[in-house]
C-alpha positions in Angstrom: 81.6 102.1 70.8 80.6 100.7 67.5 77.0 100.9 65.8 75.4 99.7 63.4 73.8 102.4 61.2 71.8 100.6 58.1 70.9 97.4 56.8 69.5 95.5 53.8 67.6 92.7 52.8 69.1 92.3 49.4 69.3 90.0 46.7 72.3 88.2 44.7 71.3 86.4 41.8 73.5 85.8 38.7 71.9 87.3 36.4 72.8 91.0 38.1 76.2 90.3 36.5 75.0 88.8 33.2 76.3 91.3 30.6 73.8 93.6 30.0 72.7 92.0 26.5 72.2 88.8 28.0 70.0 90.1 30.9 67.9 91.9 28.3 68.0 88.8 26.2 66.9 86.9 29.6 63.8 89.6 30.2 61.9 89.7 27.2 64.0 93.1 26.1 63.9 94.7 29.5 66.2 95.5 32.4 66.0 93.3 35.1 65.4 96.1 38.3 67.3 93.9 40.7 70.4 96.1 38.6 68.8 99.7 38.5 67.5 99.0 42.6 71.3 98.1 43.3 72.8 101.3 41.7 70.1 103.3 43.1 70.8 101.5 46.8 74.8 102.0 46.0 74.0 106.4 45.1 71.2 106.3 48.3 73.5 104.7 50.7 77.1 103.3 49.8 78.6 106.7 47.9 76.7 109.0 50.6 78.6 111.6 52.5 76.6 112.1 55.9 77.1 112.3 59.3 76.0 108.3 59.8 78.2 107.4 56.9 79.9 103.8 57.6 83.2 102.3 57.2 82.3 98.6 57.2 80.0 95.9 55.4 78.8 92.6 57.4 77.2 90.5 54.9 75.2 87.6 56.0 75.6 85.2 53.7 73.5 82.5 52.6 75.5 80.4 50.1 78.1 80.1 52.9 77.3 77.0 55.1 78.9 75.8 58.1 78.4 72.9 59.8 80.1 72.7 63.4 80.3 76.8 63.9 79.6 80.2 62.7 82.2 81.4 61.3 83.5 85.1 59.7 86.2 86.0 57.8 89.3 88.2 59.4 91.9 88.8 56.7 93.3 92.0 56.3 92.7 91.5 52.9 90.9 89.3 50.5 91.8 89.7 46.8 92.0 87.4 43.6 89.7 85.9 40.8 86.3 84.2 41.8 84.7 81.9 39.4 81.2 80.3 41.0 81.3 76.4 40.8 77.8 77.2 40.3 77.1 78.8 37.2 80.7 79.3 35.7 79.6 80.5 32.6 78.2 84.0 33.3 80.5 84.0 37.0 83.9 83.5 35.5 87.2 84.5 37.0 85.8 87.9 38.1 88.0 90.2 40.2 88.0 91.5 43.7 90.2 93.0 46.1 88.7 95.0 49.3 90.1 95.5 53.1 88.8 93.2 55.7 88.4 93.9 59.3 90.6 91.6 61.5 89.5 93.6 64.8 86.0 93.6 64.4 86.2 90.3 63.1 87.9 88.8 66.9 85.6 90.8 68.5 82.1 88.8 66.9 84.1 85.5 68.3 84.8 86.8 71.7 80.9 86.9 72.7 79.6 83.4 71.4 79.8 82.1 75.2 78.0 84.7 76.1 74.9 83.8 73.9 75.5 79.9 74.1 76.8 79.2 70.7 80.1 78.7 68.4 82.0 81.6 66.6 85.1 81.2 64.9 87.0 84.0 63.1 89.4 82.8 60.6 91.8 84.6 58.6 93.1 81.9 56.0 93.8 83.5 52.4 92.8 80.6 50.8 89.2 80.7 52.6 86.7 80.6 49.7 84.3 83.3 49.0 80.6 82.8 47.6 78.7 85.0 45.0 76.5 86.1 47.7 79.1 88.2 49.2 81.0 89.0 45.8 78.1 89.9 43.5 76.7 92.4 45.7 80.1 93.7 46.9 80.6 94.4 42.7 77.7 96.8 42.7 77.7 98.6 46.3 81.9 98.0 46.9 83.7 97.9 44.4 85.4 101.3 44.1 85.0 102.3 47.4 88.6 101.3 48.1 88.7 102.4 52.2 85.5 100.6 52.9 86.0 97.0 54.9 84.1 93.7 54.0 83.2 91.1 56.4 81.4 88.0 55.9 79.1 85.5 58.0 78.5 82.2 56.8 74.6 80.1 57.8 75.3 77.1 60.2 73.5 74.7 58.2 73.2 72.5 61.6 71.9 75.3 63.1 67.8 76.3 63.9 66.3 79.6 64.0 67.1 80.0 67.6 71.0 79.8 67.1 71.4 81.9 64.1 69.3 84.8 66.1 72.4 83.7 68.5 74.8 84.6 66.4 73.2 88.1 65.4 73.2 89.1 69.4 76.9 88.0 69.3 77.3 90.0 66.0 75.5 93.4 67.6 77.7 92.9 70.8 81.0 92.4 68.4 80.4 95.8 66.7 79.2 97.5 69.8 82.6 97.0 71.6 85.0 97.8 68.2 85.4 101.6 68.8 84.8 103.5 66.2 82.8 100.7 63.8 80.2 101.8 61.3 78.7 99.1 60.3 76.1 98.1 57.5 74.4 94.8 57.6 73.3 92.9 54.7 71.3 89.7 54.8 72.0 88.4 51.3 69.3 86.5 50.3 66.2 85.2 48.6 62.5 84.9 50.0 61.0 81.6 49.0 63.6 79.8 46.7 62.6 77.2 45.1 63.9 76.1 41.1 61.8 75.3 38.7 62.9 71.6 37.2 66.3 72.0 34.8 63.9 71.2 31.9 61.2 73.6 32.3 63.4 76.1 33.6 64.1 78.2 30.7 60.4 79.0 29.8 60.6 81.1 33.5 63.9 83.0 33.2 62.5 86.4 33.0 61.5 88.4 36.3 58.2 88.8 35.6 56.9 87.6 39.0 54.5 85.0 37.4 57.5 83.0 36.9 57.6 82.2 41.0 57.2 78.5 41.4 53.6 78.7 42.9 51.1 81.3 43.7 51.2 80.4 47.1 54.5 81.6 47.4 54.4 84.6 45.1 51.5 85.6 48.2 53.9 84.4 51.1 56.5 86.5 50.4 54.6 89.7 49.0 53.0 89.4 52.5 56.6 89.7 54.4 57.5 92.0 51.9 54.3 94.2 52.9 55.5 93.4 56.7 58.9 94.7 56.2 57.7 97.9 55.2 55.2 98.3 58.0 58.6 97.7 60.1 56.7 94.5 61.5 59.6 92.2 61.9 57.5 90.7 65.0 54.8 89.4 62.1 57.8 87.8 60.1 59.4 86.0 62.5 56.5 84.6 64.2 55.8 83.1 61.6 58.1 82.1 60.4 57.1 78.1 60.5 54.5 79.3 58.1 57.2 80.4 55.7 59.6 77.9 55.8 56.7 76.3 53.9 57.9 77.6 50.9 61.6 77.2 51.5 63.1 80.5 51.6 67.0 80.5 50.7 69.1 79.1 53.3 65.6 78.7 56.0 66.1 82.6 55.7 68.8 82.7 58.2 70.6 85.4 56.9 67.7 87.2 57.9 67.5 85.8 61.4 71.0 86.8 61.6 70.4 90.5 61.1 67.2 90.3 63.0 69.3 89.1 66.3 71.3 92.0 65.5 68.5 94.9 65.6 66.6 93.5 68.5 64.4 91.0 67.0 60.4 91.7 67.4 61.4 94.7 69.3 62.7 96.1 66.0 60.3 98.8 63.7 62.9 99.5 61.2 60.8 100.1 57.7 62.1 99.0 54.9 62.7 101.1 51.6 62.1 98.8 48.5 64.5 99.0 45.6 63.6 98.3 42.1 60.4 95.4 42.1 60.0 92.0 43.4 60.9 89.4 40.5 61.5 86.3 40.1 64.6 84.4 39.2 63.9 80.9 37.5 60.9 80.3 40.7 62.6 82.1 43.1 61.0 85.4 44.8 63.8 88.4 44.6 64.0 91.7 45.9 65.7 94.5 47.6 64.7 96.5 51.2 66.8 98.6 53.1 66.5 99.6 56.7 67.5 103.0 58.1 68.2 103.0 61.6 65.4 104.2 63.7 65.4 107.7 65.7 65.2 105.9 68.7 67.0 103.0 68.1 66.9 99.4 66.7 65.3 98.1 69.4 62.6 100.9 69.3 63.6 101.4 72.7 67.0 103.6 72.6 69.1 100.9 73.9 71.7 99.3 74.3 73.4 102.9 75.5 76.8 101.5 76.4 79.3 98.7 74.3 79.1 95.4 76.6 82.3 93.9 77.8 82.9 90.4 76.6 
């Protein structure tokens, strides 16, 4: 039977692989703490040697959008040179080569009927891959060599509703893989929206009075205060409040992992690394969730893999 045995809410902005000089040159002289959280996170959890250690990474993945069907990659492999048509300037032909997970992968898709929605895996080489996977990957991954990546796209047809769907599908695929250990990572933002191309540059540093409103800068220090109470209930009831300020991708990547660890039943605290900072109006930041003693759900269960 597989587990899962951590998960993150973490962010994947571009400037984390800015040259160092240029994020200093960015932040008014100073680190940016979205890159000292991620090392921190990578010595903490990814390089650890314990009895939960893991052998797999899911990341949810917010710059990935599918429109008829979740979908999630199953190469055996997925190397080559990744250059974002995004921001190709500081995201330019940057390598990556890590095992996939083919089996776990099949598994996800074989329990979409059983929670009414659409699953595809795929296993095409030629499959792109999105900075939301591969910047964070470059900090917690890369040189960890036996360690298996996996990623989930968003539906962007999709509501709340389906993509905590596809995170019951997800905790049933890893549940019947023998063997899995399996970190999740919602890669995202809170609320995400730009400031306009021409006043953008007066707000590039992370100082969190760059977020695009103070209404926003309150809305997510509020979930961020709620994640470390381990009140998931309070963030996704309200989650119609939220959307007011357009967090990334409706903030299904978290919905996705919330499916996963049982939803409101789920009183996993969150461990916050480096601050909360903005990126050009957007609200950034890092939390990680240890497992609970008794369980995601709070409850203990499930105690046996279902069969699909």
């Amino acid at each position: 039977m597989g587990e899962i045995v951590g998960a993150g809410l973490l962010a994947h902005v571009p400037t984390i692989v800015l040259p160092e000089a240029d994020r200093l040159e960015l932040n008014e002289g100073k680190e940016i703490t979205l890159v000292t959280g991620l090392h921190q996170l990578r010595k903490d959890v990814f390089e650890r040697d314990a009895a939960d250690d893991y052998d797999t990474v899911v990341v949810l993945d917010s710059h990935w959008a599918t429109t008829v069907e979740f979908v999630v990659t199953a190469q055996g492999r997925r190397a080559g040179l990744f250059t974002s048509e995004e921001l190709p300037r500081g995201m330019c032909r940057m390598p990556y080569d890590f095992p996939g997970d083919p089996e776990l992968a099949y598994n996800i898709e074989k329990f979409a009927d059983r929670h009414g929605t659409w699953i595809t895996a795929i296993d095409d080489e030629y499959l792109p891959i999105y900075y939301a996977t591969l910047n964070l990957w470059k900090f917690l991954g890369e040189g960890l060599p036996d360690k298996r990546w996996v990623t989930v796209g968003v539906c962007q047809t999709g509501d709340m509703e389906d993509h905590l769907r596809l995170g019951r599908a997800l905790a049933d695929g890893i549940a019947a893989t023998p063997g899995r250990r399996v970190l999740l990572i919602a890669s995202g933002a809170l609320s995400h929206t730009f400031w306009p191309l021409r006043e953008l540059r007066d707000h590039e540093a992370s100082d969190p009075v760059h977020i695009f409103t103070p209404e926003a800068r309150e809305a997510d220090h509020e979930r961020i205060a709620w994640f470390k109470e381990g009140r998931h209930d309070k963030v996704l009831d309200t989650m119609d409040e939220f959307w007011k300020y357009k967090p990334e991708a409706k903030f299904f990547h978290y919905l996705m992992m919330a499916g996963a660890l049982g939803e409101q039943a789920c009183v996993a605290k969150a461990r916050q690394y480096g601050e909360y900072e903005n990126s050009v109006g957007t609200g950034q930041v890092h939390l990680w969730f240890d497992r609970p003693a008794d369980g995601w759900t709070g409850t203990g269960l499930p105690t046996t893999a279902p069969q699909p």
